[in-house]
N, C-alpha and C positions, 0 to 999 in steps of 0.2 A: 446391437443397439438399434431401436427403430428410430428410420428416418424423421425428418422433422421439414414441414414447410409453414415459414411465416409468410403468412399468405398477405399482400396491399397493405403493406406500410405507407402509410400516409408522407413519411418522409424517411429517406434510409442516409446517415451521415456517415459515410462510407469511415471517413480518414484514411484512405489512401492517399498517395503517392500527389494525387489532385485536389485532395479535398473534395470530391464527387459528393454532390445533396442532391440524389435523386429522387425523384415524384413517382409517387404509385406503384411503388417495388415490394418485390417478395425476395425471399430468400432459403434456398432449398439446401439442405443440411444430409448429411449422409454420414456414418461413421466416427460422427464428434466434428468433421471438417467442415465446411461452406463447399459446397458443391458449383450452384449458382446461383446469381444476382441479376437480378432486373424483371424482366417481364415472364413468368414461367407459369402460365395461366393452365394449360394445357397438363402439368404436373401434379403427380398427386404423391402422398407421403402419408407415412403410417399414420404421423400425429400434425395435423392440421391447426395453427394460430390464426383467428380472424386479429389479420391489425390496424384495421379501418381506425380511424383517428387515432393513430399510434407512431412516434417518433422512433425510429430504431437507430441503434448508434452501438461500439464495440460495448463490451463490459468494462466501468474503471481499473483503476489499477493502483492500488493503494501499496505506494514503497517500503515506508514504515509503520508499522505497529507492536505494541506488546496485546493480544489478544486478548488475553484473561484478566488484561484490569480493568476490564469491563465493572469487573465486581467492586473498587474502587473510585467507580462512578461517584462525582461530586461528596465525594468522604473528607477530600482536603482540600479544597477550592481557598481562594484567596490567599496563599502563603507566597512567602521566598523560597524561590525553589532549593536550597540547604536545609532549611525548616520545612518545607514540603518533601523530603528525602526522608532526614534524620529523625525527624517527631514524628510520621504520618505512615509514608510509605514501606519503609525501609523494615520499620517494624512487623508491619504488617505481613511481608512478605515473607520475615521468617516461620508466617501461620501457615500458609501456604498447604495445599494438600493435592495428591494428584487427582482427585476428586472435585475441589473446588477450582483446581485450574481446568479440566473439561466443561465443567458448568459455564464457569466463563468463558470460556473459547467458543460454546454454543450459543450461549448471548450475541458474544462477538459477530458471532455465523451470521446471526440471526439480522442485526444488524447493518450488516454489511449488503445482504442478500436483499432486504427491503429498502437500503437504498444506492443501488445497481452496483456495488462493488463486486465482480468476480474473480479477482488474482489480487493476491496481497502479500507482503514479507514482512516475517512476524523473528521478534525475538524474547523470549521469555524463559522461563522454567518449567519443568514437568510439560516438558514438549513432547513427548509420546503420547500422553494424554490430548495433545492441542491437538497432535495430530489425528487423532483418532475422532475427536470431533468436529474437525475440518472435514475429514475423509466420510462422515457418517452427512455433512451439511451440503458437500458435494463442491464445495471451491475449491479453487485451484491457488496455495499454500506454498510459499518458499520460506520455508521455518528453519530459524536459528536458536538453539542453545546458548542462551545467553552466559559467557565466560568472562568471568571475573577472579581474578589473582590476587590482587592488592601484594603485589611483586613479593609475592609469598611463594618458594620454587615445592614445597610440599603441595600447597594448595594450588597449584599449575600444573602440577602432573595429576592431580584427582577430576579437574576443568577439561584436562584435554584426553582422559580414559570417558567423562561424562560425552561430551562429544563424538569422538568414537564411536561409541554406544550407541550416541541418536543417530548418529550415518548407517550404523549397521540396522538399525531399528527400519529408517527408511528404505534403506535398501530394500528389508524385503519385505516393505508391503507392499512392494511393483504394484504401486498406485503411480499413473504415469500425470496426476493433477497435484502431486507433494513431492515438493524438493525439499534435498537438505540443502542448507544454507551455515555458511560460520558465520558463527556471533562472539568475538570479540566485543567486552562492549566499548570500551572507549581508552585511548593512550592513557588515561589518569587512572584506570584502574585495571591494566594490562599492563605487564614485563614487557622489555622488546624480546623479549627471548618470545613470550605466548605469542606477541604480534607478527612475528616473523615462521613462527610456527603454523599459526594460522593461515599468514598466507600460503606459504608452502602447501598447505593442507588441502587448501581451496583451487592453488592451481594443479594439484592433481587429479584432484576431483572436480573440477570443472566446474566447479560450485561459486557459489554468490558471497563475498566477505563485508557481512554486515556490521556497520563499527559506526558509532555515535562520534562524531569531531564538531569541534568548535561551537557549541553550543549555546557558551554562556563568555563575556566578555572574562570574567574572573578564571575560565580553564584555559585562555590564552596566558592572561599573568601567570600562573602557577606553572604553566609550559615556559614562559621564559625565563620565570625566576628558578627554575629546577635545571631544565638543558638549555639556556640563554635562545633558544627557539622556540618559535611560534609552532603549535601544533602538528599543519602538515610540514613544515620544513621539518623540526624533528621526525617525523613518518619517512619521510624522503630521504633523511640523512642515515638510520638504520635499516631500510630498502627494504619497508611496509608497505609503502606504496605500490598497487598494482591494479591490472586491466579489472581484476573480479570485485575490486572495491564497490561494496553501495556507501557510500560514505551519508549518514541520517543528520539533515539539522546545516552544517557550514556556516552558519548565519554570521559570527565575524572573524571571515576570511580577508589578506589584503589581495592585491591584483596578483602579486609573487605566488601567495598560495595558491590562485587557480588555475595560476600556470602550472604551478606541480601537478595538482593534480587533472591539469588535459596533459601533459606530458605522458605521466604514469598510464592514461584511458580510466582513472576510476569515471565512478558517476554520482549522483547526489540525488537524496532523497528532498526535497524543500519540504517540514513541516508549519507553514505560516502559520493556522491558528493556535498551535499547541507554543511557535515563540511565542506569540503576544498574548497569551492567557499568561505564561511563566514571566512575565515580563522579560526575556531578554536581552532587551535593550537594542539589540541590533536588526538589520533586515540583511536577509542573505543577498549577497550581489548577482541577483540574476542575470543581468542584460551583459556581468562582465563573463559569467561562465557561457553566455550564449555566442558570447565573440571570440569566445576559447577555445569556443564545439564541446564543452563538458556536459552530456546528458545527463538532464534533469525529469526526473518524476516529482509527481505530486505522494504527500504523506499526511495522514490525520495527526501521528503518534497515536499514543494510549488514551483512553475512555477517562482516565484519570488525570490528566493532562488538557484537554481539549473542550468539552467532553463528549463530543461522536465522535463516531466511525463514518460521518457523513460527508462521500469525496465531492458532493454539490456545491454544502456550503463550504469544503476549503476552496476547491477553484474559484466559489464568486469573491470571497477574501484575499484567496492570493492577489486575483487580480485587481480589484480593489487599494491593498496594501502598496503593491510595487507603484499602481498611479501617484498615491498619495505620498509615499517616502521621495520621488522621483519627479515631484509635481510636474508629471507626464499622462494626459489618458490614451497616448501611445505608444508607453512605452511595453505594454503587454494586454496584447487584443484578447477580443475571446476565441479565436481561432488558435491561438497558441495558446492558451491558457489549457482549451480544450485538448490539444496535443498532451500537453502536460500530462493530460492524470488516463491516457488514451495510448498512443504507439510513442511518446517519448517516454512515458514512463515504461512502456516494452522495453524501449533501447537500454534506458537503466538498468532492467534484469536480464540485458542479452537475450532477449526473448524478441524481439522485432519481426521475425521471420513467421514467428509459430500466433501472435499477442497481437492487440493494438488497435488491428483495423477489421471490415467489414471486406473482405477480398478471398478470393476463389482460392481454396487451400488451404486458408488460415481456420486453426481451431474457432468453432461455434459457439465466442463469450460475448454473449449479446444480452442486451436490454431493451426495452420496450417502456416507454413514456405513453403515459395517456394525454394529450393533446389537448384534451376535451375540458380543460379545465378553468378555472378562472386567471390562475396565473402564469397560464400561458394564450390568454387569448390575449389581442387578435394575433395569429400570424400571419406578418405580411407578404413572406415569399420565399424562398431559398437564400436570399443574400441574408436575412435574418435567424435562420434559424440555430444558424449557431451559437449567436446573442444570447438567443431565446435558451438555448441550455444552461450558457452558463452565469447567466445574470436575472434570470426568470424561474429557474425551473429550482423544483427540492423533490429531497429523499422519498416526497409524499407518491409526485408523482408516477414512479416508477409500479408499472403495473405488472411485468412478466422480467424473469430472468432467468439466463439460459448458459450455464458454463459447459461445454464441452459437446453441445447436441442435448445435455438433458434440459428437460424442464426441471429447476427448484421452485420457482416461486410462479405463478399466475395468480391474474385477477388479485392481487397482494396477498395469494393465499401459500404460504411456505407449503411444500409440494415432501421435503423430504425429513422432516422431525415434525413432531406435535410441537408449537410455537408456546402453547399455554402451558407445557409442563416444564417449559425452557422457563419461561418467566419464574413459574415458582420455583422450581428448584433453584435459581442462580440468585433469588431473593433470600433463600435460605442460608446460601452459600455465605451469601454477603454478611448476613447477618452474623450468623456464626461467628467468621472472620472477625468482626468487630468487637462483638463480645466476648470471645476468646480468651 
């Protein structure tokens, strides 16, 4: 792999351990890793970035998504989310092809990649296809097979050979940027037999257990009116609950349930724009899981849901949301907002070590902002510039991105698929779909 120097960053927003916003930094890359930071003027590297007015900061980190409903895009907007299932979606996905789910995955790519998203956990269908067009896009993917029983023990044993399958799938495409990931998807549509299976699964495999909870106020009643328990306590009570949990969404949890799950170590994906497009009705209890230590990442949801993949404008909403439910504007700064979808959303995928921040060692998933722009002038100094990202800045600005030491995207130009043939094809796709 040739080396890499991003040569005079205008601003470098480490997110380390100090929150370090250094001035007039470079950054020399070697092997997919960060080599060094700061001043390496005297250094020279195969492939050279002038980043003269350019903010550098990790790559985001988007927790939750379904990739391929990209093609879903504003197809059902304005519904109840039942009537946005049952008439809209639900249907549609029995069109589904593995064809039109790489389409969409490379949409997804596409989108993600042009506004600085570089690690993401994804759970859908025809995931050997996501994968493949994740792996062709160059991001770094922790993908789940989305497993649904509907406490059917034929169709649990067909969920968890499908599974299987995709672990062995990933295995060996010893791409070391795609993990498998379990996808249970949620206690209302999972046996506890799959959900206990699943974890099993996941703590052998060291793997990620992605599972959708508490969502909607109405999957709390139907938890208590079925097993007289709320959600996670039912999770807890048949010993679901564990460290590898990304649990998607939480939104109405009580203080009881957070304490389950910091007990257990899961962690939670926050999707804010995709609750308040579905009306949810509730706002996840951040400030009580932050008093718990339950790490939290930032999540879009799906294209069909939201409808971006853009982690700009959910952090400015999240924080945004939590002021307003909380009538607090501090009760979530921009410096924790920006943790969120940066090294706390690392912590959520157990990846902290390797994800997250701009530090000597840590894999090379970096971004590059153009500065130069009208909506981010003026910048006043370093005590601002964190503001400045995440209450100033959008998907637009994102000029270079960088997951692993390669370049995908410069000058906003995608570096690793033709961008125009993505659009049409997945135009097609979509259509198709619809008229089917």
């Amino acid at each position: 792999m040739p080396s890499l120097l991003i040569r005079n960053a205008d601003w470098l927003v480490t997110q380390n351990k100090a929150r370090d916003v250094l001035r007039n930094s470079s950054i020399l890359i070697r092997d997919g890793a960060i080599e060094q930071i700061g001043k390496v003027s005297s250094v020279s590297a195969d492939i050279e970035i002038d980043a003269k007015g350019k903010i550098a900061l990790p790559g985001l980190i988007n927790t939750h998504t379904h990739l391929s409903m990209t093609l879903f895009r504003g197809f059902a907007d304005d519904m109840h989310l039942q009537d946005w299932l049952q008439r809209k979606i639900w249907p549609l996905e029995t069109k589904l092809t593995d064809q039109a789910c790489y389409q969409g995955a490379l949409l997804g790519s596409a989108e993600m990649i042009m506004s600085g998203t570089t690690s993401f956990v994804d759970m859908y269908f025809h995931m050997e296809d996501v994968a493949r067009a994740v792996g062709e896009a160059g991001l770094r993917g922790f993908l789940s097979y989305g497993v649904i029983d509907l406490f059917d023990s034929a169709k649990a044993k067909a969920e968890q050979d499908n599974t299987r399958k995709f672990f062995d799938y990933v295995r060996n495409l010893n791409n070391p940027r795609i993990k498998f990931a379990l996808g249970p998807h949620a206690p209302y549509t999972c046996s506890a037999d799959t959900l206990l299976w699943a974890k099993e699964f996941a703590e052998e495999n060291h793997s990620i257990l992605h599972i959708h909870i508490a969502e909607t106020r109405r999957e709390q009643a139907d938890s208590q009116k079925q097993h007289a328990l709320r959600a996670v306590e039912y999770l807890d009570k048949i010993g679901a609950l564990s460290e590898n949990m990304l649990a998607a969404h939480c939104v109405w949890l009580t203080k009881g349930e957070v304490g389950l799950l910091a007990k257990a170590g899961a962690r939670v994906a926050h999707c804010p724009v995709s609750n308040m497009k579905l009306a949810s009705g509730g706002v996840a209890p951040l400030p009580e899981m932050f008093d718990f230590g339950v790490p939290v990442g930032l999540g879009t949801d799906g294209a069909a849901s939201n409808n971006t993949l853009d982690m700009f404008e959910t952090m400015k909403v999240c924080a945004l949301l939590h002021k307003a439910h909380r009538w607090d504007p501090t009760v979530l700064n921009a410096q924790k907002t920006l943790d969120l979808a940066t090294i706390d959303g690392a912590r959520a995928l157990g990846a902290e070590n390797e994800l997250g921040s701009i530090e000597v060692g840590k894999r090379a998933d970096i971004i590059l902002l153009d500065s130069r722009a009208p909506n981010l002038a003026p910048l006043h100094g370093r005590d601002t510039v964190v503001s400045d990202l995440v209450y100033s800045a959008s998907a637009a600005n994102v000029d270079t991105t960088i997951v692993d030491g390669r370049v995908l995207m410069q000058n906003r130009e995608i570096k690793t698929f033709n961008l125009h043939q993505v659009l049409a094809e997945s135009q097609q796709a979509a259509l198709t779909l619809v008229s089917g």
